[in-house]
C-alpha positions, -999 to +999 in steps of 0.1 A: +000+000+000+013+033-008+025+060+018-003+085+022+011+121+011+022+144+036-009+166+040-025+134+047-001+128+078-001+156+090-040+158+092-039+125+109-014+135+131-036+167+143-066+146+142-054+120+166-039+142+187-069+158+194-091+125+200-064+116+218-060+145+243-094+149+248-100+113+259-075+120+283-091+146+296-126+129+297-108+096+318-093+121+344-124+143+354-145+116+364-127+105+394-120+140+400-153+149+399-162+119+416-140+133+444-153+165+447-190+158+449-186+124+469-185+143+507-217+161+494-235+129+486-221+113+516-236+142+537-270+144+523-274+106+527-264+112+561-289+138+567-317+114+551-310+086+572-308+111+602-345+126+596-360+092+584-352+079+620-384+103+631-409+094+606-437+076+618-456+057+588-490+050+616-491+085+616-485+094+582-507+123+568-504+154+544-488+174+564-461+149+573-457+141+537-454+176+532-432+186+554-405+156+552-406+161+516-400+202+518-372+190+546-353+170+519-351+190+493-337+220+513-321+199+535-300+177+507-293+207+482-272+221+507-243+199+505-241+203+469-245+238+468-211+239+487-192+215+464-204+248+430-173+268+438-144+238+437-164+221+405-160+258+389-125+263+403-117+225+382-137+236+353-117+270+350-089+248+350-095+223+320-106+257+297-071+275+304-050+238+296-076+230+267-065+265+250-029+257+254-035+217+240-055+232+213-027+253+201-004+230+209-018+207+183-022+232+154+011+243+163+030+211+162+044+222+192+053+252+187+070+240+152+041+263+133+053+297+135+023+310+119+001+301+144-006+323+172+001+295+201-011+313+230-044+297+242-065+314+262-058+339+291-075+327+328-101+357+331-113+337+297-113+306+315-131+317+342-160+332+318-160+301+301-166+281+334-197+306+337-210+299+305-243+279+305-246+243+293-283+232+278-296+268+291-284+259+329-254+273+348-230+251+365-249+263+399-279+250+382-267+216+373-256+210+403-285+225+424-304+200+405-283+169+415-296+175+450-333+178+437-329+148+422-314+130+451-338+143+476-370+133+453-355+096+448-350+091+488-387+112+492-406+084+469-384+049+478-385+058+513-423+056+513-428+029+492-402+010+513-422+022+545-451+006+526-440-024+519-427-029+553-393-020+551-374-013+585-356+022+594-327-006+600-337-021+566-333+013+546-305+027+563-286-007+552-299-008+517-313+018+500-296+046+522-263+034+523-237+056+508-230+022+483-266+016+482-288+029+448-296+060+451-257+068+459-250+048+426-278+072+409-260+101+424-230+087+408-237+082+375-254+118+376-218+133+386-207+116+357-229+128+333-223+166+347-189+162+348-184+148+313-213+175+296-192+203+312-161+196+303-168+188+267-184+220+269-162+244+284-131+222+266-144+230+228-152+261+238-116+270+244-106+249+213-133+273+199-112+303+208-082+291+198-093+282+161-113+316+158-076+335+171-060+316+139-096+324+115-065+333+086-054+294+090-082+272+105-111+282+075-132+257+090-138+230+119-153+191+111-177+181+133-170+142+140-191+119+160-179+087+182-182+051+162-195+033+184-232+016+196-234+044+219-238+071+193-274+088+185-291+100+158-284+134+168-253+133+166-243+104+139-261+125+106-234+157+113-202+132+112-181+149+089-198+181+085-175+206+078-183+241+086-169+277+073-175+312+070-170+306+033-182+272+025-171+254-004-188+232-023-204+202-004-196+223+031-219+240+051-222+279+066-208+283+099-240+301+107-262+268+100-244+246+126-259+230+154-255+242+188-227+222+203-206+200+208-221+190+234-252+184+216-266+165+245-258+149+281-225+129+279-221+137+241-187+130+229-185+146+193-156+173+188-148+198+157-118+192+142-098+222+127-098+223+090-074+241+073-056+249+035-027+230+039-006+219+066+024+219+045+020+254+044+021+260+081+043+240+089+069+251+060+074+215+046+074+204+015+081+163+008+119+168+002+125+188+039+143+170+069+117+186+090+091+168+077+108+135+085+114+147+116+082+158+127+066+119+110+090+106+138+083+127+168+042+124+162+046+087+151+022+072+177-008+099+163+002+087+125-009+052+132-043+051+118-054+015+138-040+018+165-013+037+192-037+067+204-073+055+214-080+058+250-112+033+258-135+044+285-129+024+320-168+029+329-196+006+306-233+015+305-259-004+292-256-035+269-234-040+232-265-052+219-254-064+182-223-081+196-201-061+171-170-045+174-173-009+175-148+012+167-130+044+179-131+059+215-156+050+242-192+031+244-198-003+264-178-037+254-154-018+229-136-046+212-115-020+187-100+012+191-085+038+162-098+055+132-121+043+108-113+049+070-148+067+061-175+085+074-204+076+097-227+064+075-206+042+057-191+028+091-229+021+103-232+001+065-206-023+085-227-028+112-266-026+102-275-038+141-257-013+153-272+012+129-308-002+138-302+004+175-291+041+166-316+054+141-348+033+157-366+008+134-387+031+109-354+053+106-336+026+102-358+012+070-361+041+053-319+049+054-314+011+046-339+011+017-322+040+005-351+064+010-329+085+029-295+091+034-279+098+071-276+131+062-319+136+055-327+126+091-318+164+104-334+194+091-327+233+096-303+239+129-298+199+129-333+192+145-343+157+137-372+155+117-398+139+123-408+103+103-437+124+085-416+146+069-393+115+060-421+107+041-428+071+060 
């Protein structure tokens, strides 16, 4: 097989650099995260357990019901109201290193003198850290993880106290700080955790590629291959997006809000620009391009070397395929995939069935409809009547 040409490297190179970084980034927040907001789940358990010691079920009435229910969710907010300023503090944190990683990358390390490598200054990463996610605040995500928890111990304390359950009983089960509605908590921190930093991460990137407009003409919006994608997300895999679109492209204007499109989305736009050749000053002759080939050599690998595979699994790898790139439950294969989304799903039509739905699904394998029909104006998904099913 032939050597790809150097453009193509190079593009690889940036490409997996920046998959590569940001998995990085995603497998270190959680147990941060995790750490941060455990004493607050810890104390609001505690302060659950402490008033459900007092309820009485024979004398259960409105009021009571009432009032134990206004008591928890005051009561249990608290805790994670306290953790908002330490979350931020960590959040300001991954905006100012994501500017430097982002130009970093289009930089070659610092090997690109035409790009401005300065990231992003701290009073940026600190507004960025303010910025709201899905119309809510960081104070607001987190102000709802304790509305949450304090609803779930509200209803599956009563229905335990109605089925009989023990203060002894609940305290050992469904109140302990390993029990469920600690693993809820859990997987909720997660889910903030990973939204926010994808977030307030491409935002930076954002910055960074809008300092260096005269280079980067464009960013690529690219999913996650894997049986954990959606069809939010899956139809916009490739998309590339400029102020002056050429042909096949789309207006910068037109795209979607996000990444993050959604909770725990993992899509990221990928710089595009005229030629790395150009920045970098190389043509296929130069000693610096040779050298550069061997300095990035793990990120110009395209099966292997850089894929970082998520340590947590949800749900179920219901086709019993091998999915490929980062993340998703029971990945099998990590690296790039030669193609775009739609013709990666054409490798694995249960996989593709699982992520469009069934009638979706018919229509796009029937040919009906191509991936890229299922969104309309903004990326909304449309809805199977305007599909024409």
């Amino acid at each position: 097989m032939p050597e790809p040409s150097l453009e193509t490297q190079f593009n690889r190179i940036a490409t997996n650099r920046l998959i590569y970084e940001r998995g990085i980034l995603v497998d270190s927040i959680e147990p941060a995260v995790a750490q941060l907001l455990a004493p607050a789940m810890k104390e609001a358990l505690a302060k659950a357990r402490s008033k459900l010691r007092d309820v009485d079920l024979t004398e259960w009435q409105r009021a009571r019901y009432t009032e134990y229910k206004s008591w928890l969710q005051k009561e249990l907010a608290a805790p994670f109201k306290d953790a908002t300023p330490d979350m931020k503090s960590a959040l300001e944190g991954v905006a100012y290193d994501q500017g430097k990683v982002m130009a970093d990358i289009l930089s070659f390390g610092g090997q690109a003198t035409m790009i401005r490598n300065v990231g992003i200054t701290r009073a940026t990463a600190k507004s960025l850290a303010d910025t709201p996610v899905g119309g809510a605040t960081l104070a607001d995500w987190i102000a709802s993880m304790g509305q949450s928890m304090a609803d779930r111990v509200q209803k599956q304390t009563v229905a335990a106290m109605l089925e009989g359950q023990t203060y002894r009983q609940m305290v050992k089960g469904l109140l302990a700080d390993t029990g469920p509605i600690a693993s809820f908590s859990r997987r909720e921190a997660i889910t903030l955790a990973r939204t926010y930093t994808q977030s307030v991460a491409q935002r930076a990137h954002d910055i960074v590629m809008d300092d260096n407009a005269d280079i980067v003409r464009g960013r690529r919006w690219t999913a996650t291959f894997d049986n954990r994608a959606c069809k939010l997300c899956a139809p916009l895999d490739g998309r590339i997006y400029s102020e002056k679109p050429r042909e096949g492209e789309y207006s910068i204007a037109d795209k979607p809000e996000g990444p993050p499109r959604h909770p725990r989305c993992r899509c990221l736009m990928l710089p595009v620009v005229n030629s790395w050749m150009d920045i970098l000053g190389v043509d296929e002759s130069s000693p610096k391009s040779k050298k550069l080939l061997g300095q990035y050599k793990k990120f110009n690998e395209p099966e292997q070397g850089f894929a970082v595979v998520e340590k947590y699994k949800i749900g179920s790898n219901k086709g019993k395929v091998k999915p490929v790139n980062v993340g998703g439950a029971g990945v099998d294969v990590t690296g790039t995939f030669k193609g775009n989304f739609e013709s990666w799903m054409k490798a694995y039509p249960t996989v593709a069935k699982d992520i469009l739905g069934p009638r979706r699904f018919e229509l796009w394998q029937s040919g009906k409809v191509r991936l890229n029909d299922l969104l309309g104006k903004g990326g909304k998904l449309k809805l199977l009547a305007g599909l024409g099913a």
